[in-house]
ZAMARGU-4260 file (C-alpha; in steps of 0.2 Angstrom, whole numbers, plus 5000, padded with zeros to 4 digits):
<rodrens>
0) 5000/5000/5000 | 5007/5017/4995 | 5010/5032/5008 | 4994/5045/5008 | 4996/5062/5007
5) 4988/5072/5022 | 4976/5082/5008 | 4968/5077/4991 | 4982/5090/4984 | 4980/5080/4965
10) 4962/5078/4963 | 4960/5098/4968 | 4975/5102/4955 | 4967/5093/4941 | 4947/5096/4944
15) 4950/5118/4948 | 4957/5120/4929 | 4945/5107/4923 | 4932/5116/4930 | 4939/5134/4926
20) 4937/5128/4907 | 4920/5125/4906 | 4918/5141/4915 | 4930/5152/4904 | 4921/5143/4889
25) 4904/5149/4894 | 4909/5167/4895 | 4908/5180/4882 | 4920/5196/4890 | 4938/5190/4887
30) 4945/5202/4898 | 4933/5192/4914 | 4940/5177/4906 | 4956/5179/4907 | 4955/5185/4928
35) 4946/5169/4930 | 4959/5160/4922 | 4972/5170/4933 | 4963/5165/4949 | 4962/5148/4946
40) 4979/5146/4939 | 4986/5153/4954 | 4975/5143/4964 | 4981/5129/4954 | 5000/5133/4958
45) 4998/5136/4978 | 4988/5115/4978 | 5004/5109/4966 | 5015/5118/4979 | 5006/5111/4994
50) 5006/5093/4985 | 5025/5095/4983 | 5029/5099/5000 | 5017/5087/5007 | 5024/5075/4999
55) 5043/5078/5004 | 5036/5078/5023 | 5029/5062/5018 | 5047/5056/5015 | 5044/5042/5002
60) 5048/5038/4983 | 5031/5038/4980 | 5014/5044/4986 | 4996/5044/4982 | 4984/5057/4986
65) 4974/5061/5003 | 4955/5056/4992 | 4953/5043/4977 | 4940/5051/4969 | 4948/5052/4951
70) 4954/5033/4955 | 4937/5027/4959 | 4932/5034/4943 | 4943/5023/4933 | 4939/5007/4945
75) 4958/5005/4949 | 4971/5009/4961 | 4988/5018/4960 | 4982/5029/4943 | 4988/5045/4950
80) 5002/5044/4960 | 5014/5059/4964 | 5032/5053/4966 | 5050/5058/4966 | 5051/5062/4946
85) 5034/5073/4945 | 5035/5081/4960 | 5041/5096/4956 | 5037/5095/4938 | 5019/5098/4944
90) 5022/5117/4949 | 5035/5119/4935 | 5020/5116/4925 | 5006/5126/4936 | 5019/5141/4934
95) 5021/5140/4916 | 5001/5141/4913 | 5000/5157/4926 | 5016/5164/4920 | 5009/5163/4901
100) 4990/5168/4907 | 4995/5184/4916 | 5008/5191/4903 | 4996/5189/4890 | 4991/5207/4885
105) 4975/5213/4879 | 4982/5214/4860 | 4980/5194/4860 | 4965/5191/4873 | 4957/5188/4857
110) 4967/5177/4851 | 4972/5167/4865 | 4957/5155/4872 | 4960/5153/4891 | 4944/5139/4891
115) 4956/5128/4879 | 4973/5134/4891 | 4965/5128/4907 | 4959/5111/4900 | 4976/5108/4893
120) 4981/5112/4909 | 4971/5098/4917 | 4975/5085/4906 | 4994/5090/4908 | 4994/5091/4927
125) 4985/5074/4926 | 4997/5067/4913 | 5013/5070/4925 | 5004/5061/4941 | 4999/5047/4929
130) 5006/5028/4933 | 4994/5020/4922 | 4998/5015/4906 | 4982/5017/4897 | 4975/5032/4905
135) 4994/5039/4902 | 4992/5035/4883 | 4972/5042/4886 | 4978/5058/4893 | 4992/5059/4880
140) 4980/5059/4867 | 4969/5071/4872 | 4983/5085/4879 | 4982/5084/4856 | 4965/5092/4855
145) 4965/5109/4861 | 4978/5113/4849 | 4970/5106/4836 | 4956/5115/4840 | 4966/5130/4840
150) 4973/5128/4826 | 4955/5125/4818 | 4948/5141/4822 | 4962/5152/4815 | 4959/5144/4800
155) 4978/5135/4798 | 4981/5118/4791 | 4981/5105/4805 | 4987/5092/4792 | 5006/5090/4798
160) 5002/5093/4816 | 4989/5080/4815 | 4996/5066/4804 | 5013/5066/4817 | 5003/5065/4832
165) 4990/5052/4824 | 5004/5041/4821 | 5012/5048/4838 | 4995/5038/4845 | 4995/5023/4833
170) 5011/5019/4836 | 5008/5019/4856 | 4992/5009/4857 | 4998/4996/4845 | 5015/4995/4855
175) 5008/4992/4871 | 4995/4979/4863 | 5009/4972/4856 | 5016/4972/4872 | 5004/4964/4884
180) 5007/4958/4902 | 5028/4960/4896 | 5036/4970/4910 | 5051/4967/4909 | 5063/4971/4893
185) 5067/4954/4891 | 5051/4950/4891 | 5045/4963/4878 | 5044/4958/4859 | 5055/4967/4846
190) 5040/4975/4836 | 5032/4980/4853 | 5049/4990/4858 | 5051/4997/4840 | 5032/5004/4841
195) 5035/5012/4858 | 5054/5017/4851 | 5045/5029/4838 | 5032/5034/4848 | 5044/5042/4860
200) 5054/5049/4846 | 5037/5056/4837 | 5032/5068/4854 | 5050/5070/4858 | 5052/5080/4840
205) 5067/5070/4836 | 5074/5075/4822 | 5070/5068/4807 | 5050/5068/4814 | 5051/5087/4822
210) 5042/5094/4807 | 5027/5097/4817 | 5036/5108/4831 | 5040/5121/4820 | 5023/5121/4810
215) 5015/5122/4827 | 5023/5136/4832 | 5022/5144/4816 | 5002/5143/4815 | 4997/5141/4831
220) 4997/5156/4845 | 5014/5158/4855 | 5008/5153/4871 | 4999/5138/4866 | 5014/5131/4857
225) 5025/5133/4870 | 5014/5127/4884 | 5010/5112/4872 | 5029/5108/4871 | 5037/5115/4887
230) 5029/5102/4901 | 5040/5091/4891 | 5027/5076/4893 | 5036/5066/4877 | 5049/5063/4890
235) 5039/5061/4903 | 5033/5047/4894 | 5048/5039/4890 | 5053/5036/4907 | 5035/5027/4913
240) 5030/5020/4897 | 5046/5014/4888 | 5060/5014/4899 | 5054/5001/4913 | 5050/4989/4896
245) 5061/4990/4882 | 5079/4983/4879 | 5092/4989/4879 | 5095/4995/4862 | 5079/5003/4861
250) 5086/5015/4874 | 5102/5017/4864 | 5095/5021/4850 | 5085/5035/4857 | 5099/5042/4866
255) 5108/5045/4850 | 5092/5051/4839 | 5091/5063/4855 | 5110/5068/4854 | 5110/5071/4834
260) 5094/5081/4835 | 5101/5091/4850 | 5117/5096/4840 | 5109/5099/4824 | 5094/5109/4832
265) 5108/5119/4840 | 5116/5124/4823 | 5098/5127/4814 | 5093/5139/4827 | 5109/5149/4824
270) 5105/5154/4807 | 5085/5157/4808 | 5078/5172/4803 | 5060/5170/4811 | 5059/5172/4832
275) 5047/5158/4833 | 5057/5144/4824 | 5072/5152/4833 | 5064/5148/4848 | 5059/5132/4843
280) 5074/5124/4837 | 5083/5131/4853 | 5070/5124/4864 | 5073/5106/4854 | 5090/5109/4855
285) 5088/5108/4875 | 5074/5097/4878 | 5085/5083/4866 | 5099/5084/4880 | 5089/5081/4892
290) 5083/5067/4883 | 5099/5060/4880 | 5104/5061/4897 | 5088/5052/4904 | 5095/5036/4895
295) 5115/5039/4902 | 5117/5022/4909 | 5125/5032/4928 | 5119/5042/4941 | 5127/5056/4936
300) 5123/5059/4920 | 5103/5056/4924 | 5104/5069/4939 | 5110/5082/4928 | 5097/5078/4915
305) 5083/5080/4929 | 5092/5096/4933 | 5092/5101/4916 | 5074/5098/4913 | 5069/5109/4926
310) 5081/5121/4922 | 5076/5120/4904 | 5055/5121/4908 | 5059/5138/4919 | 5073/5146/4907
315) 5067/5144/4891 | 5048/5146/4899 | 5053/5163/4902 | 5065/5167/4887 | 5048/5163/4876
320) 5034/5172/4887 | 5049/5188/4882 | 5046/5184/4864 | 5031/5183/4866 | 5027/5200/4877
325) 5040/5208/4862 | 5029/5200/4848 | 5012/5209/4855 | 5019/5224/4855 | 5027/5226/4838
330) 5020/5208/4828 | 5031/5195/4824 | 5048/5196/4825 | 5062/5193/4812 | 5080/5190/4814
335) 5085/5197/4801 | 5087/5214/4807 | 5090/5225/4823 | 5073/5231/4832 | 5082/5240/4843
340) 5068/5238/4859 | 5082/5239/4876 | 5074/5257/4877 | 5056/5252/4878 | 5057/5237/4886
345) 5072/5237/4896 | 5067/5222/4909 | 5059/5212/4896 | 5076/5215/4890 | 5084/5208/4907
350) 5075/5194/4908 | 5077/5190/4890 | 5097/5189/4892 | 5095/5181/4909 | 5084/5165/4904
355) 5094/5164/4890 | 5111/5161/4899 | 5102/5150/4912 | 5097/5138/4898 | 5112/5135/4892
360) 5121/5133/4908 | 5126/5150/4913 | 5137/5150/4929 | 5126/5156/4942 | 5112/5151/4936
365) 5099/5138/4939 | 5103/5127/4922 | 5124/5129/4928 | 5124/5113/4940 | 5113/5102/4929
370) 5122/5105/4914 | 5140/5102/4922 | 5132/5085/4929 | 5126/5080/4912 | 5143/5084/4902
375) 5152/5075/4917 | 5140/5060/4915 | 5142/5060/4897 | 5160/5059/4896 | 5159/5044/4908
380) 5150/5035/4896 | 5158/5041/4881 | 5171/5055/4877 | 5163/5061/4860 | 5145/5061/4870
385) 5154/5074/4880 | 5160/5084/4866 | 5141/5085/4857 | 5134/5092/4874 | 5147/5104/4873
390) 5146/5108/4856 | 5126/5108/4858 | 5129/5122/4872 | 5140/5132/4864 | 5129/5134/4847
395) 5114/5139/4858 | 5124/5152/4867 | 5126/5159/4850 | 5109/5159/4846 | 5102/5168/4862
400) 5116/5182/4860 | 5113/5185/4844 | 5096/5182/4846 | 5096/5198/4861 | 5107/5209/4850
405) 5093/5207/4836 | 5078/5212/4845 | 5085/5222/4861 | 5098/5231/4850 | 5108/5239/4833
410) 5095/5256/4831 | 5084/5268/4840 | 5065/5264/4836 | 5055/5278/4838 | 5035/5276/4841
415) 5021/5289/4848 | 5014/5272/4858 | 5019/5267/4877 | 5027/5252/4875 | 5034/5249/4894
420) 5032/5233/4903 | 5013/5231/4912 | 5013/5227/4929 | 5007/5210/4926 | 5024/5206/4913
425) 5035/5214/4930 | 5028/5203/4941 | 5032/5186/4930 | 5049/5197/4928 | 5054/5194/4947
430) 5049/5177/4949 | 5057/5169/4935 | 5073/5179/4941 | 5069/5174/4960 | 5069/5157/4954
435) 5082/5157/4940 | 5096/5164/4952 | 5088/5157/4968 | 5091/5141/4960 | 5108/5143/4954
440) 5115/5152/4973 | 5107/5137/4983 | 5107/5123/4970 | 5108/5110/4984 | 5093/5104/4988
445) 5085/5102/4971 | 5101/5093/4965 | 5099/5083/4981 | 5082/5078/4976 | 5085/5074/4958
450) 5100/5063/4962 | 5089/5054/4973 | 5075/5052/4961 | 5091/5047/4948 | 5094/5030/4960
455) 5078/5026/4962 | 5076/5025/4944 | 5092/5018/4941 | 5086/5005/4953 | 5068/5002/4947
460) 5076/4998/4929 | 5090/4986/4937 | 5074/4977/4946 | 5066/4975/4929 | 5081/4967/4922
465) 5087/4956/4935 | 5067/4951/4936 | 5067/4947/4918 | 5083/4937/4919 | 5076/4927/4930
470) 5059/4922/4921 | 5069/4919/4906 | 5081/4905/4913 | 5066/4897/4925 | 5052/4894/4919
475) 5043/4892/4936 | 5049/4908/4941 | 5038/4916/4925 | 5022/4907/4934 | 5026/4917/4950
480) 5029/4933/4943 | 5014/4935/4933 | 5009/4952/4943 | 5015/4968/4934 | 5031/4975/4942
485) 5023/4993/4946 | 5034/5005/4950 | 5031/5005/4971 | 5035/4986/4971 | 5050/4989/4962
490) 5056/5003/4974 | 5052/4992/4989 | 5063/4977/4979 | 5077/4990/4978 | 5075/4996/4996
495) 5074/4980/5003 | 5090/4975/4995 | 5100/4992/5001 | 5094/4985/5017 | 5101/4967/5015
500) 5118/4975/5009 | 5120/4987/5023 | 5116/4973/5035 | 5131/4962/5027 | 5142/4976/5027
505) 5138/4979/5047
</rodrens>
């Protein structure tokens, strides 16, 4: 039996968005709209934050919450479950949504539906406390629909967005059918692994399926795009769907996907011309090293991958709400010339240098630790992996300084409109650089924490295998292992044999 959490934190964060949709859908005034969505996103954020520090208090590597209404719902147990992975990817998320909802200025009210952001918000928050196979591939399908409808509305071609992600769900029903009761990689079939292989690789946007990331971004609004794409659920997918289950190269294979796609994402995104396809390809850039890191086969290098990806959700969650904020008040950027905005918007400006340097590792930063941990853990494996991180990092930090000297500076433009920062931008201002330098000057604890959630991880995948091993060479043992490894009993496995070791050593 899991660990309960002292209040239904889950069930409250996924029903108020929920909720807020219908409501913000009902509602003709956009400007009404948009406060409710503010409201309930910040409500949303404080039960994310209460469910993360309930569950540190708890102490455990995994926990379910205080009710089970949404579990009654499906008829099973241990659906949504909060543990050491999602914890604090949950008010990541939550901060992303408020951040993008309160900086969205009344240029783009009417462009931007808050009824479509808050259920994509529920589905999301739901994904990443999901444990369940099928309700993960469930939720993972629908998170698809409100960009599609979005993309309707305006009028835009959904046939690329929708062909990839059709296939993206195809290939992840047919792959799990395929897989059936196999839990172990051993026991999975080679067709079953492949399906889930590309699967991974479709959401992920590896490269040479990442078509529909840039089309996205090109059609759709800015802050559905990058709320579509940042959570980084493709990963989160990866480690519960198809790394507990897959061989080995399975795993290999999307590590190098991951690495090629993370060095040439790097080097398109120097030489784009358009800010949204800029940001994308830098946002891929840095999503694929975190990718590649997840599948490092040490501790080291998947700490600094889980460092990475939160400092890659907060930096570049920020670098593109500046974009964003810069785009609404002049239209869509272009690289290809100097706007020359630093007068104007001087602490969009800020904030545009500083979550640029945090996401690629800037000392001082939040994204400084995690990146050193993943170049470190790479080179353990493998020298050249080491170098491609490297050289990944260094052609993004070309991009975001070039990128800031395009838009920030180069000329003096002159306009008879007030183009300073709203109070609403200033406030996302300071807390994304509260959190970014906050979390690079006193990195310990959430280091701590994802090196911790590393082992355990590490661990669950060693039980698999070793479980595996032995159903394959005893054919009895196969008969007594015909539950599913879930995660928890995995854990408990893992513990219980620290346990036994620490006793020998005594």
């Amino acid at each position: 039996m899991l660990p309960e959490l002292h209040f239904p934190w889950l069930e409250f964060s996924i029903l108020l968005p929920l909720i807020g949709s219908v409501v913000c859908g009902l509602i003709q005034d956009r400007g009404r709209a948009q406060r409710i969505a503010v409201a309930l996103g910040s409500v949303t954020l404080f039960c994310t934050l209460g469910e993360w520090i309930d569950f540190a208090m708890v102490g455990t590597f995994e926990a379910h919450d205080h009710w089970d209404v949404l579990q009654m719902l499906f008829g099973r147990d241990n659906i949504f479950v909060i543990d050491e992975l999602s914890a604090p990817l949950l008010p990541l998320t939550s901060l992303l949504y408020l951040m993008t909802m309160l900086s969205t200025l009344r240029t783009k009210i009417g462009r931007f539906s808050f009824g479509l952001t808050l259920l994509s918000q529920s589905i999301v928050l739901a994904t990443l406390s999901c444990h369940d196979p099928w309700v993960m591939i469930a939720l993972l399908s629908l998170a698809v629909v409100p960009p599609w409808i979005e993309l309707h509305r305006r009028g835009a071609s959904t046939r690329v967005f929708l062909l990839h992600m059709g296939l993206f769900i195809v290939l992840l029903i047919f792959g799990r059918l395929l897989l059936g009761e196999s839990d172990t990689p051993e026991e999975a079939s080679g067709i079953a692994s492949a399906l889930l292989t590309i699967a991974a690789l479709l959401r992920a946007g590896v490269v040479p399926v990442h078509c529909w990331m840039t089309d996205l971004f090109e059609k759709a609004s800015f802050g559905t795009a990058l709320l579509f794409v940042a959570p980084m659920t493709g990963a989160y997918a990866v480690m519960h769907l198809v790394f507990p289950v897959v061989p080995g190269w399975a795993m290999r294979s999307i590590a190098v996907l991951s690495l090629i796609t993370a060095v040439y994402s790097a080097g398109m995104a120097t030489i784009q011309v358009d800010a949204r396809r800029f940001f994308c390809y830098l946002f891929l850039s840095n999503s694929s090293l975190v990718l590649s890191g997840l599948e490092l086969v040490n501790e080291i290098g998947m700490t600094g991958a889980l460092c990475v990806w939160i400092s890659v959700g907060l930096s570049l969650g920020g670098f593109a709400l500046t974009i964003r904020s810069v785009e609404a008040r002049i239209g869509r950027l272009r690289l290809d010339r100097y706007h020359g905005m630093y007068e104007h918007t001087p602490t969009l400006a800020g904030l545009f240098l500083l979550t640029g340097l945090a996401s690629i590792g800037f000392p001082g930063t939040i994204g400084f630790i995690g990146m050193e941990l993943l170049v470190e853990g790479a080179v353990d494996v493998y020298p050249l992996v080491g170098f491609a991180v490297v050289l990944a990092a260094a052609l993004n930090s070309i991009s975001v300084l070039r990128g800031y000297f395009r838009i920030f500076t180069g000329q003096r433009f002159t306009t008879s409109v007030m183009l300073r920062s709203r109070a609403a931008e200033r406030l996302a201002v300071v807390v994304l650089t509260i959190l970014v330098l906050g979390g690079g000057l006193w990195p310990q604890p959430g280091v701590a924490s994802r090196h911790h959630a590393a082992v355990e991880l590490m661990k669950m995948r060693h039980v698999q295998q070793s479980v595996g091993a032995a159903v394959a060479d005893d054919g009895a043992g196969k008969e007594r292992l015909t539950e599913p490894l879930l995660p928890a009993k995995a854990a408990s496995m893992s513990h219980q044999a620290l346990k036994t070791d620490a006793s020998e050593e005594k």
